[in-house]
C-alpha positions as a Markdown table, in Angstrom:
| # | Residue | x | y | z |
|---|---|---|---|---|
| 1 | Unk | 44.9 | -41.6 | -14.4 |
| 2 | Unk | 41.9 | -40.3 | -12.4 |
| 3 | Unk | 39.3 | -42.1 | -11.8 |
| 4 | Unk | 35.8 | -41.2 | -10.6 |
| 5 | Unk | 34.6 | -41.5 | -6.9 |
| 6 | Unk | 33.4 | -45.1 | -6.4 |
| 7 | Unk | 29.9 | -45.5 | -4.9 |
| 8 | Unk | 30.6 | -45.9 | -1.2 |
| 9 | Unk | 26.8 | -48.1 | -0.8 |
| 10 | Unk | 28.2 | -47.8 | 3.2 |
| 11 | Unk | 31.9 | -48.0 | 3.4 |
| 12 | Unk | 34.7 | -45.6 | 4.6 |
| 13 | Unk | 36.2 | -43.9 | 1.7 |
| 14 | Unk | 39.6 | -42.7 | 1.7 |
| 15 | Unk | 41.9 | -40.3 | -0.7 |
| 16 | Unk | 45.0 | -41.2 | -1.8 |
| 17 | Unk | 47.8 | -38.5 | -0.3 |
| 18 | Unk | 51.1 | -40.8 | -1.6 |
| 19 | Unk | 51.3 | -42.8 | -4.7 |
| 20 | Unk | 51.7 | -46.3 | -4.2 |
| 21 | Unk | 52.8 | -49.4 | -7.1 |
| 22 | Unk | 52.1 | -52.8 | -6.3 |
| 23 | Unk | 55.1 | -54.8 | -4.8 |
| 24 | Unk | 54.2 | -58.0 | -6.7 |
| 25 | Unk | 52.4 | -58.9 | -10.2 |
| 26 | Unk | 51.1 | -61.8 | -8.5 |
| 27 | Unk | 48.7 | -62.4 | -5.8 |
| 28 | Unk | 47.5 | -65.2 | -3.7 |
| 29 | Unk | 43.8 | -66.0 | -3.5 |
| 30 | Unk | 43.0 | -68.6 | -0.5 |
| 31 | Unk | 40.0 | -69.8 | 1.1 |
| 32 | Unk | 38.8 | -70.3 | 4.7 |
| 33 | Unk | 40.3 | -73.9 | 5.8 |
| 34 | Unk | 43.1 | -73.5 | 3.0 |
| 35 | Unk | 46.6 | -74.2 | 4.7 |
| 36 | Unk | 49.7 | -72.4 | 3.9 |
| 37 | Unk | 53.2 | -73.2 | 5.0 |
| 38 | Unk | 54.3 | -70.5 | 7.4 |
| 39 | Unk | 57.5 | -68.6 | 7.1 |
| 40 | Unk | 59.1 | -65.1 | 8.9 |
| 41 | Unk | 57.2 | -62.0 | 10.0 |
| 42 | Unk | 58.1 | -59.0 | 8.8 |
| 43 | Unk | 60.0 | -56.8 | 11.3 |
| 44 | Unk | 59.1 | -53.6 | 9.9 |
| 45 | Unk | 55.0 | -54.6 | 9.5 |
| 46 | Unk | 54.2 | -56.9 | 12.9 |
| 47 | Unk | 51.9 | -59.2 | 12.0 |
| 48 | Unk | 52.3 | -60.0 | 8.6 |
| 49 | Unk | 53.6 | -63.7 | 7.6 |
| 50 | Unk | 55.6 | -64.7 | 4.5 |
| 51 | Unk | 53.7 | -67.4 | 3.7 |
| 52 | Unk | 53.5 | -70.4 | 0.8 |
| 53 | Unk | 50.8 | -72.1 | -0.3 |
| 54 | Unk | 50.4 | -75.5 | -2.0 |
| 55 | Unk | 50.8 | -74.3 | -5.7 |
| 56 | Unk | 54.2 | -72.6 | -4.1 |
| 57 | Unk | 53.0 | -69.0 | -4.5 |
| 58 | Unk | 54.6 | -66.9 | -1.8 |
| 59 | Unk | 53.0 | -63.5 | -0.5 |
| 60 | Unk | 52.5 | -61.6 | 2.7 |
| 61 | Unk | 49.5 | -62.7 | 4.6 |
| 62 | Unk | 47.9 | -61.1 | 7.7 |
| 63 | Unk | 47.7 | -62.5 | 11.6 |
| 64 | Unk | 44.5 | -61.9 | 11.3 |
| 65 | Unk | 43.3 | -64.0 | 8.6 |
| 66 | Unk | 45.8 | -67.2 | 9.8 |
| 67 | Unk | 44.6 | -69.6 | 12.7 |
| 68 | Unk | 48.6 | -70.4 | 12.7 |
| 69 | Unk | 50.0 | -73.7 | 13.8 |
| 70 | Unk | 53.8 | -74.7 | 14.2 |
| 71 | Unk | 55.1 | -73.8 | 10.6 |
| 72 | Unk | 51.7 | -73.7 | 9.3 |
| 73 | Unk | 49.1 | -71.8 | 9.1 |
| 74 | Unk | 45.0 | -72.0 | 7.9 |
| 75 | Unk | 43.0 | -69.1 | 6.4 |
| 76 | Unk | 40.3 | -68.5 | 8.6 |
| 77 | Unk | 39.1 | -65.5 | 6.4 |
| 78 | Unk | 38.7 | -65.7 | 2.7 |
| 79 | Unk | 42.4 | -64.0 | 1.5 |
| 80 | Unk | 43.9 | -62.2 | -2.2 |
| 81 | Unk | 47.5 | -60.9 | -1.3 |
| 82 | Unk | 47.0 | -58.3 | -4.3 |
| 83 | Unk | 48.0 | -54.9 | -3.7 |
| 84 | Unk | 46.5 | -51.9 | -5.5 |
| 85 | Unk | 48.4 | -49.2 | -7.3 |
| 86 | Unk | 47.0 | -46.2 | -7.0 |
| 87 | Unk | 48.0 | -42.5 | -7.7 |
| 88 | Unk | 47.7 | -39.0 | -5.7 |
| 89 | Unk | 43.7 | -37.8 | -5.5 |
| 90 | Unk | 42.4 | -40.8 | -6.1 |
| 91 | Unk | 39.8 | -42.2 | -4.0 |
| 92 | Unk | 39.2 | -46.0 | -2.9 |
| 93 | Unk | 36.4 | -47.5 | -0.5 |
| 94 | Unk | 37.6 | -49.7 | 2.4 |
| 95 | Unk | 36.7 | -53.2 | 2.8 |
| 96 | Unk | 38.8 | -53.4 | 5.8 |
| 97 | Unk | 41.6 | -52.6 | 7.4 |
| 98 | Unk | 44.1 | -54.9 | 8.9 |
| 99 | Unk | 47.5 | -54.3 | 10.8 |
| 100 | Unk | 48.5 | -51.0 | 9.0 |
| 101 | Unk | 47.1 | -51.9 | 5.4 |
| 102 | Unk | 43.7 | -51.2 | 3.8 |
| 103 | Unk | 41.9 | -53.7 | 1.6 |
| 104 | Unk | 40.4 | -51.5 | -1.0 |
| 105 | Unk | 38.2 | -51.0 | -4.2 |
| 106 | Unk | 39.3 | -48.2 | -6.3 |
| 107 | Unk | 37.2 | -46.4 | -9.0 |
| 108 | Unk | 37.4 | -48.8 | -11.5 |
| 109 | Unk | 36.4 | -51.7 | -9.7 |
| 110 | Unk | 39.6 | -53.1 | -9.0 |
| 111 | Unk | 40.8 | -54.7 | -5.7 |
| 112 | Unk | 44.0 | -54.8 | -3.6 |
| 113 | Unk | 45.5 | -53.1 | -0.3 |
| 114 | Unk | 47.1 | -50.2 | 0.1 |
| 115 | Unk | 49.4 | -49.3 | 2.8 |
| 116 | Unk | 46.9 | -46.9 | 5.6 |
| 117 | Unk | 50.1 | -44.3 | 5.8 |
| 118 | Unk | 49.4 | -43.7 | 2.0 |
| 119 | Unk | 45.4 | -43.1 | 2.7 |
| 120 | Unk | 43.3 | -40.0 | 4.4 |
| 121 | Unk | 39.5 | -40.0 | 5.4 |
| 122 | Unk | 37.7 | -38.1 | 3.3 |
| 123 | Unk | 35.5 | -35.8 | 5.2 |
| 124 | Unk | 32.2 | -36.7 | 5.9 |
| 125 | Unk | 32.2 | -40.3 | 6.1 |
| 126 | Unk | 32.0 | -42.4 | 9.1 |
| 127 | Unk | 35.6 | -44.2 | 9.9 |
């Protein structure tokens, strides 16, 4: 499905150059000062923690959100795991990019992160 441009009201836009589905149906929201049990980083994505929080929901979760401590960690950045399946052409505004993954909004309004491999500039706006 294509949707339209999103309004960038500021913010890098990027164009989709490779499909990408959500990994997970699920996502988990947390809050700054929330703590989250702390598991094993991925070896292909440095950085990223499989992490559990007190409802048990599992997901990966960025260094750079987690002030971590032993096996636990605490948000130090509001934090949804979701991911954002998107398809070839469309285009998505970043809300940030963290350790090879873009936190996007795509056309419609919807949120998750999209792997940066899958993502190109589009021309024009500032990066």
């Amino acid at each position: 499905m294509f949707a339209a441009e999103p309004s960038s009201m500021g913010r890098p836009r990027f164009r989709v150059v490779e499909p990408h589905t959500a990994s997970f149906g699920y996502s988990m929201r947390a809050r700054v000062g929330d703590v989250v049990a702390v598991g094993r980083e991925d070896p292909d994505m440095p950085g990223w923690f499989w992490c559990r929080d007190g409802a048990g929901v599992e997901a990966w979760v960025p260094r750079t959100h987690l002030r971590i401590e032993g096996g636990g960690g605490v948000f130090t950045d509001d934090y949804n795991s979701a991911e954002l399946s998107v398809a070839a052409g469309d285009v998505v505004q970043c809300l940030g990019e963290f350790l090879g993954w873009v936190e996007c909004l795509d056309g419609e309004w919807r949120y998750g992160w999209v792997p940066r491999g899958k993502l190109e500039a589009v021309p024009g706006d500032v990066h």
